[in-house]
C-alpha positions as CSV (number, residue, x, y, z in Angstrom):
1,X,0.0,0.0,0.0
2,X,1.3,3.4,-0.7
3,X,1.8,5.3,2.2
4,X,-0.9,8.0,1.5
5,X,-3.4,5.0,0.6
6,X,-5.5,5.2,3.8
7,X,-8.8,3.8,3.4
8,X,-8.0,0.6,5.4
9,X,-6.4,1.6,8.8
10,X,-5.9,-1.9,10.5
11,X,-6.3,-1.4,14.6
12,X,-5.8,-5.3,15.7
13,X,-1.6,-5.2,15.4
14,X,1.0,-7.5,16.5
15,X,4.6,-6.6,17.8
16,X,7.5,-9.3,18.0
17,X,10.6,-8.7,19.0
18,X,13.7,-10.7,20.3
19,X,16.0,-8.1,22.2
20,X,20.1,-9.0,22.6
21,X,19.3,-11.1,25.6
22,X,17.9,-13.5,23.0
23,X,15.7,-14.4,25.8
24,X,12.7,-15.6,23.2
25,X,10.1,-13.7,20.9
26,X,8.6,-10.9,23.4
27,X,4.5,-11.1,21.5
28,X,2.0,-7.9,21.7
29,X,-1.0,-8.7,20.5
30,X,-2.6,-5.1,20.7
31,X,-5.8,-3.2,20.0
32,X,-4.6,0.5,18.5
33,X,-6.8,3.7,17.6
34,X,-5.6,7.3,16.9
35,X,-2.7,8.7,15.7
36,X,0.2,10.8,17.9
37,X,-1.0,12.7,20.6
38,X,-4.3,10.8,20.4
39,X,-2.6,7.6,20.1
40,X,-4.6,4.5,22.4
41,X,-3.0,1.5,22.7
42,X,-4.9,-1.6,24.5
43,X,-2.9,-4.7,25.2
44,X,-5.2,-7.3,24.2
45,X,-2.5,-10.6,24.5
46,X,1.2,-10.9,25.7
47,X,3.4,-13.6,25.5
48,X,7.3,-14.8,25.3
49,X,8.2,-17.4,23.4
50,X,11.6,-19.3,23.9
51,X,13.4,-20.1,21.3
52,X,14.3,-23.2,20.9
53,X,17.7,-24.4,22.4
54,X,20.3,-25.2,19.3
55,X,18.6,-21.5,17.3
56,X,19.3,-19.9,20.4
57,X,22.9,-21.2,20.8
58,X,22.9,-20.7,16.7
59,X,21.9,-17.1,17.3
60,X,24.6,-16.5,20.2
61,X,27.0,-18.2,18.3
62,X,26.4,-15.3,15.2
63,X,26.1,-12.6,17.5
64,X,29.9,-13.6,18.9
65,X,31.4,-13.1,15.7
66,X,31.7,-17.1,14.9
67,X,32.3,-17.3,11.0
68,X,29.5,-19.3,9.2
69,X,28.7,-19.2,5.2
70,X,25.5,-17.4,3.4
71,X,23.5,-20.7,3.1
72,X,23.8,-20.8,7.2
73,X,22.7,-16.8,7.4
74,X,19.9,-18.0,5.1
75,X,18.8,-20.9,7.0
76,X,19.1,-18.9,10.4
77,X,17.0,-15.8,8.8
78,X,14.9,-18.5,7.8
79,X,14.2,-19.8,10.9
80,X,14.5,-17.3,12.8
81,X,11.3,-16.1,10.6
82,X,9.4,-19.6,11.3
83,X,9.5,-19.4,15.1
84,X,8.1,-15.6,14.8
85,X,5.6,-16.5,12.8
86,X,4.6,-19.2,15.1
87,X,4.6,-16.5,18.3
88,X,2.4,-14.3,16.1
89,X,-0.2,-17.4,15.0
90,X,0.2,-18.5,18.8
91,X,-0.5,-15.0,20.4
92,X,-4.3,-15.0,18.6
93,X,-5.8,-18.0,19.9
94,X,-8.9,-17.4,21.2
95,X,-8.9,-13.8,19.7
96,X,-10.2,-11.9,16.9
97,X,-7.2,-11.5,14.4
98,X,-4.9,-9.2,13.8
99,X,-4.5,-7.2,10.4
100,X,-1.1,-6.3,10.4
101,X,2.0,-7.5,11.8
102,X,5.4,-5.1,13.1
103,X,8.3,-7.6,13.2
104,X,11.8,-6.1,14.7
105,X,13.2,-9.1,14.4
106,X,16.1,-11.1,15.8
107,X,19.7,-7.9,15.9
108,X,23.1,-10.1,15.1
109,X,25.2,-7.3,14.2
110,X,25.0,-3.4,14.8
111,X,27.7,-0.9,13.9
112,X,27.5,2.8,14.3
113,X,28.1,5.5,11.8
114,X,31.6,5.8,10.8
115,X,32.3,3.4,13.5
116,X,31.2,6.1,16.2
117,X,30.7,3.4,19.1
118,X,33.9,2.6,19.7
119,X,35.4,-1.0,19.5
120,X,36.8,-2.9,16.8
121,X,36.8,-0.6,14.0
122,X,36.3,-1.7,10.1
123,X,38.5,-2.6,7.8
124,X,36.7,-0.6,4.8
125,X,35.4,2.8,6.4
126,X,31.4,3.5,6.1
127,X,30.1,6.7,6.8
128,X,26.5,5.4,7.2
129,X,26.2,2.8,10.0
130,X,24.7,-1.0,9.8
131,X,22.8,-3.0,11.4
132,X,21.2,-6.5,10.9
133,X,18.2,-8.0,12.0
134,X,17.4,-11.6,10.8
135,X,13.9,-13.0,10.4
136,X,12.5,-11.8,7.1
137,X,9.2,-9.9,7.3
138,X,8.4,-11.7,3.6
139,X,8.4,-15.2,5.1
140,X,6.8,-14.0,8.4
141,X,3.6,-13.0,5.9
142,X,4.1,-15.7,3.4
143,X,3.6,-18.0,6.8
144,X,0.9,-16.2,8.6
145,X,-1.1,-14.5,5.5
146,X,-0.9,-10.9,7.0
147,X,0.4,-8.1,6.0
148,X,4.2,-8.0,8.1
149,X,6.5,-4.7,8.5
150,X,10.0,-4.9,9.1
151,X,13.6,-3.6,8.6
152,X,12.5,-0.9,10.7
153,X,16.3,0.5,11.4
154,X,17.3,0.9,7.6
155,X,15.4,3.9,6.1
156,X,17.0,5.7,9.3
157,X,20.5,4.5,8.6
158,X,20.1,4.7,4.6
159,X,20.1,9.2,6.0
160,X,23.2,8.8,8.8
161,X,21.2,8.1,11.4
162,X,21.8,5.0,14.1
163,X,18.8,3.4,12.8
164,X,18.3,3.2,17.0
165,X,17.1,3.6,19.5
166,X,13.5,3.6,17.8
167,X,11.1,3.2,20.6
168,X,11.5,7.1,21.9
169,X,9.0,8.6,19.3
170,X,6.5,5.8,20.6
171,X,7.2,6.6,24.2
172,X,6.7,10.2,24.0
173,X,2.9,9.9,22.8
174,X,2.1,7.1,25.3
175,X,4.2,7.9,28.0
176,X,4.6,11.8,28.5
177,X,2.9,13.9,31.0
178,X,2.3,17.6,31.0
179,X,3.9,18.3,33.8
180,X,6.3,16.0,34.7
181,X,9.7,14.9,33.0
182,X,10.2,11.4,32.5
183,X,13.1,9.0,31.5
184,X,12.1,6.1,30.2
185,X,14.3,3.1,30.7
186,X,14.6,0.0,29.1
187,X,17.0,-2.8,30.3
188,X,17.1,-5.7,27.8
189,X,20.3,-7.0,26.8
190,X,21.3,-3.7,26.1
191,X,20.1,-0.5,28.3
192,X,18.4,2.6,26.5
193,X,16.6,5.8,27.3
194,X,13.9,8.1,26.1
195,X,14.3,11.3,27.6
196,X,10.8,12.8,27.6
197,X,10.2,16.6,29.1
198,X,6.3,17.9,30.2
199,X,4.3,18.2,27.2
200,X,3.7,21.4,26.9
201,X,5.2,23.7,24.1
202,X,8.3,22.7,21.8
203,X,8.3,19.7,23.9
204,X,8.9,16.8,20.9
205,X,12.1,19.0,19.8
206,X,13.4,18.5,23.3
207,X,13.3,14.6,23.8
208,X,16.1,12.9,24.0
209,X,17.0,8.9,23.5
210,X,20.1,6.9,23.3
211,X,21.7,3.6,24.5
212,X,23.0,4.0,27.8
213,X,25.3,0.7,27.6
214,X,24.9,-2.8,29.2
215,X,21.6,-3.7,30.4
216,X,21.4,-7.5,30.9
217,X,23.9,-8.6,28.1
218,X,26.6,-8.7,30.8
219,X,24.6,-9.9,34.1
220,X,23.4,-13.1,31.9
221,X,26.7,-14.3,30.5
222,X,28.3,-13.9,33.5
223,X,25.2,-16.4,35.6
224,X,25.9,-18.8,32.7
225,X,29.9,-18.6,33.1
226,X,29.8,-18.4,36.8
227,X,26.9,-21.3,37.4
228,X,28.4,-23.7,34.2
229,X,25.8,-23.6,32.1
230,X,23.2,-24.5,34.9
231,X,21.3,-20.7,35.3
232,X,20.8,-18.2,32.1
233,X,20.2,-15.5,34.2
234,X,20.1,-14.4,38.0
235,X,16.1,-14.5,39.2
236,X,15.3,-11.1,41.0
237,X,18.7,-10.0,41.5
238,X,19.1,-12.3,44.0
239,X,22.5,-14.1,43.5
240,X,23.8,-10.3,43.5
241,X,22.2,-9.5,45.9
242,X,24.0,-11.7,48.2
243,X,27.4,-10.3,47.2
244,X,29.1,-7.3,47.6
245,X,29.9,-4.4,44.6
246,X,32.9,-3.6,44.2
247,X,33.0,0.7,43.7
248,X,36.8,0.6,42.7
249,X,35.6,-1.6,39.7
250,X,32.8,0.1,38.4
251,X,34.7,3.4,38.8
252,X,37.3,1.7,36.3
253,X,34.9,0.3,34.1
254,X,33.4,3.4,33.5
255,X,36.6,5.2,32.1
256,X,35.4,2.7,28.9
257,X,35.5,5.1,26.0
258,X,31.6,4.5,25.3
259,X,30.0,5.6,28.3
260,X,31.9,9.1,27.5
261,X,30.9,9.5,23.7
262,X,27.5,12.0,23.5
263,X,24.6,11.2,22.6
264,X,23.2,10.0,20.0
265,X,24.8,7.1,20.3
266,X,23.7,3.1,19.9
267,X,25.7,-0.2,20.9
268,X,25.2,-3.7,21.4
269,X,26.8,-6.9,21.8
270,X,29.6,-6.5,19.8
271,X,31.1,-4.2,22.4
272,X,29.3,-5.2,25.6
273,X,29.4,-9.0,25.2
274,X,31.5,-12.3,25.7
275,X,34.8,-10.1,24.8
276,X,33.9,-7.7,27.2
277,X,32.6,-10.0,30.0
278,X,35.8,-11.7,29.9
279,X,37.8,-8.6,30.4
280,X,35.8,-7.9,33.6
281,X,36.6,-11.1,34.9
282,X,39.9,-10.6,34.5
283,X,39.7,-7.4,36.1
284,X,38.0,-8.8,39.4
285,X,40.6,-11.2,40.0
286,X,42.8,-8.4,41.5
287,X,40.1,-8.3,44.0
288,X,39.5,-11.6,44.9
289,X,35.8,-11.0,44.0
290,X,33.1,-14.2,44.7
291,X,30.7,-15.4,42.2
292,X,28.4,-13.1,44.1
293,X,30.6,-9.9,44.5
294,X,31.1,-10.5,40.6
295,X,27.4,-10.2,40.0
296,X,27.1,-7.2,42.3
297,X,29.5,-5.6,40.7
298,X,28.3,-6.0,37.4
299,X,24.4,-5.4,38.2
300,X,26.6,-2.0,40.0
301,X,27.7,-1.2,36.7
302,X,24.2,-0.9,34.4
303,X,22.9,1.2,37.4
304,X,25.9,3.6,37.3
305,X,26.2,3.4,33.9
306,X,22.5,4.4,33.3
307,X,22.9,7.1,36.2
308,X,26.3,8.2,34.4
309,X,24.3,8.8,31.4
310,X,21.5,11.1,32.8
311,X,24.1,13.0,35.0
312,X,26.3,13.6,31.9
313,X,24.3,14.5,29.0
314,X,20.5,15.0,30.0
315,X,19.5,18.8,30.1
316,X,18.0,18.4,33.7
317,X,17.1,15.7,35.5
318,X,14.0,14.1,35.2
319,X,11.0,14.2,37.6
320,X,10.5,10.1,37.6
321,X,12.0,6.9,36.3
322,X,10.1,4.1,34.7
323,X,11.9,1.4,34.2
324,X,10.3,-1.7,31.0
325,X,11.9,-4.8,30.2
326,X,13.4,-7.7,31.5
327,X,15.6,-5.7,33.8
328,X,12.8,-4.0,35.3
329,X,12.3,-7.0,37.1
330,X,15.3,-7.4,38.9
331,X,14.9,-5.9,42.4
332,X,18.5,-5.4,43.0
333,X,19.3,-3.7,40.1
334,X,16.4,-1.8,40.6
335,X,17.3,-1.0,44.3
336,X,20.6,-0.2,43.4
337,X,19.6,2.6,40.6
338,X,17.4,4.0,43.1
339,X,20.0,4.7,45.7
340,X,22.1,6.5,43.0
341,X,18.8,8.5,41.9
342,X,17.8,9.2,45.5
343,X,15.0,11.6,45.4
344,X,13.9,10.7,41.6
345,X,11.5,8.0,42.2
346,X,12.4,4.4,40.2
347,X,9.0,3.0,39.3
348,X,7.8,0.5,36.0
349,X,5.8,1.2,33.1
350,X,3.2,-1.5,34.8
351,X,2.5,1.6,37.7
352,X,1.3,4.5,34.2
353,X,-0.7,1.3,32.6
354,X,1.9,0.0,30.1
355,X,3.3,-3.2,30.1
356,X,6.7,-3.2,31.1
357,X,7.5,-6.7,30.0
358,X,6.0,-6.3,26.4
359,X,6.6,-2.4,25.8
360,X,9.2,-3.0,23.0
361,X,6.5,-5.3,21.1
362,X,4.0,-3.0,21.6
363,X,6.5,0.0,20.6
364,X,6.8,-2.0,17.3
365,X,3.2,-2.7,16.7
366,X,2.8,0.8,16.6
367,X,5.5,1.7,14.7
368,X,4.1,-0.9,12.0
369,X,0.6,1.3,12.5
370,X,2.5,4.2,12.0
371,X,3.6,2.6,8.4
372,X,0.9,2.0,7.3
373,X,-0.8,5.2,8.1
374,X,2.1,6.9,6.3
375,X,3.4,8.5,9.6
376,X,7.1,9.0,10.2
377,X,8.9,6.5,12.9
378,X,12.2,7.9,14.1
379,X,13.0,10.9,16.2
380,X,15.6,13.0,14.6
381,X,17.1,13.6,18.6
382,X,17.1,10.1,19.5
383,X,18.7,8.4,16.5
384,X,21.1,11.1,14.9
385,X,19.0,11.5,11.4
386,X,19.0,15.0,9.6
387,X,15.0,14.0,9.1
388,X,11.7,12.6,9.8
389,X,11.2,9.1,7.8
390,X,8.6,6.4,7.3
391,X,9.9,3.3,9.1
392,X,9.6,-0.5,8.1
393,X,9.2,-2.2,4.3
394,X,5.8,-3.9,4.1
395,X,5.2,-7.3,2.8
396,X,1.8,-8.3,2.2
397,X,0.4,-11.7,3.0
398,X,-0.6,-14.5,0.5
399,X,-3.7,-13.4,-2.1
């Protein structure tokens, strides 16, 4: 459909998204009316599905860097592209269907413009960035006969942007308030924010959004290293809990280039992953850390890394915290952001009436809405682009 065709506006959409954790397929199956600052959203279904065990290890496996040849990436793209189209088929059972599907997709590599997020640089310089999710929207609605947007980072790279973070634009006409200024906080694999002042005059022009650094990327390798395989991630917070953070640590951990660079900015695994976690490890041995100082320490790190990141290069600092995602449900990490924020209170999405575990999906469904309507997805201040631009290539489903 051409994006000023809008006689059909679908308003059952489903979001999927697998974040860096690759935790499973987060599922939004949601009910949406309006447009911007009238925009409703209704959750309607939400659901994770795992993936299964040798894709997941497949998908880490990529996301390290291990070399494999293009009829592997095809085969992983492929299925990759199966087990979402199975969340979306799963997530409508026992509910009227959905017209349109917004598919992020599965991220295995993200690099920066012109290499801006510091780490292994290329060998053939790039002044636009890249970034790959696998998946393919076309399979997803050859599979599940509706209409499937995707690639939602390229149009924003194809102008310089980062092509991320792209959930800002979403969370400033479902999350803002008109007197209040709000960060909002999302710890997946990787942490990122959306700066979002009251609502009242030039307000859009003024949000902010970026990637603060590691979220859960480096808490979950470490649980699997440290527990041999046996735990993926630590429940609560509680194995950090138990320990003690190490301050000398985190203090050196956050002379890392990346948490320096200004905004906008994006990163991912490729910096904060196995490489990295390994490097921290060897760090702690000079302190004879325990499993459980380790963890503290490292949980210690995405809190002061996100407060860092607010202190250094927010214009003021914001009124309340809501914290989405699977980090929002560790209590120690959530405790220990909360001490550094003191005052600011640290709250979830859940407490304004948005799903913390299933924003992202939900941010995607909308931003598949927003296709189809013809209305721009990116925010020029969160992503780096000179310009508005429509988000996501449609594919339609089987005739």
């Amino acid at each position: 459909m051409h994006p000023t065709e809008k006689a059909v506006v679908p308003t059952r959409v489903i979001g999927l998204i697998s974040g860096t954790s690759v935790d499973g397929i987060d599922t939004a199956l949601v009910e949406i009316s309006g447009t911007e600052l009238d925009l409703k959203v209704e959750l309607v279904a939400g659901a994770t599905y795992p993936y299964p065990a040798e894709l997941r290890e497949r998908i880490l496996a990529v996301g390290a860097g291990v070399a494999i040849s293009m009829a592997e990436l095809a085969e992983i793209d492929d299925a990759i592209a199966q087990v979402f189209a199975q969340a979306a088929q799963n997530i409508q059972i026992g509910h009227q269907p959905a017209t349109l599907i917004g598919s992020h997709g599965q991220t295995v590599y993200h690099r920066p413009p012109a290499d801006r997020g510091i780490g292994k640089k290329s060998t053939a310089y790039s002044p636009l960035g890249y970034s790959l999710q696998l998946g393919r929207g076309a399979l997803i609605a050859h599979l599940t006969n509706i209409a499937t947007v995707s690639n939602f980072r390229v149009a924003d790279i194809a102008i310089g942007g980062h092509g991320a973070p792209l959930v800002p634009r979403v969370d400033a006409y479902l999350l803002s308030h008109p007197q209040e200024g709000r960060c909002i906080q999302n710890i997946g694999g990787i942490g990122n924010v959306a700066y979002i002042p009251p609502r009242y005059g030039d307000w859009l022009s003024k949000i902010r959004g970026w990637d603060t650094g590691p979220g859960n990327s480096l808490l979950d390798l470490a649980v699997e290293h440290l527990s041999a395989g046996a735990k993926t991630y630590d429940e609560d917070g509680n194995w950090a809990a138990s320990g003690t953070p190490c301050h000398q640590l985190v203090e050196q951990w956050l002379n890392q280039d990346y948490f320096h660079l200004p905004p906008p900015k994006s990163t991912g695994r490729e910096l904060f992953g196995v490489t990295y976690l390994h490097q921290c490890l060897k760090d702690a041995q000079a302190y004879q850390l325990n499993p459980a100082d380790v963890l503290a320490t490292l949980t210690e790190l995405t809190a002061a890394s996100i407060f860092h990141s607010y202190h250094t290069f927010l214009p003021e600092m914001p009124q309340r915290v809501l914290l989405c995602g699977g980090g929002s449900r560790n209590l120690y990490l959530k405790q220990r952001l909360q001490l550094l924020l003191g005052a600011i209170p640290v709250s979830t999405t859940d407490e304004v009436g948005l799903s913390a575990d299933f924003k992202e999906a939900i941010a995607f469904a909308v931003l598949a809405y927003w296709r189809h309507l013809g209305i721009p997805g990116n925010l020029p201040t969160a992503t780096g682009a000179p310009q508005e631009v429509l988000l996501g290539e449609i594919h339609q489903g089987q005739s």
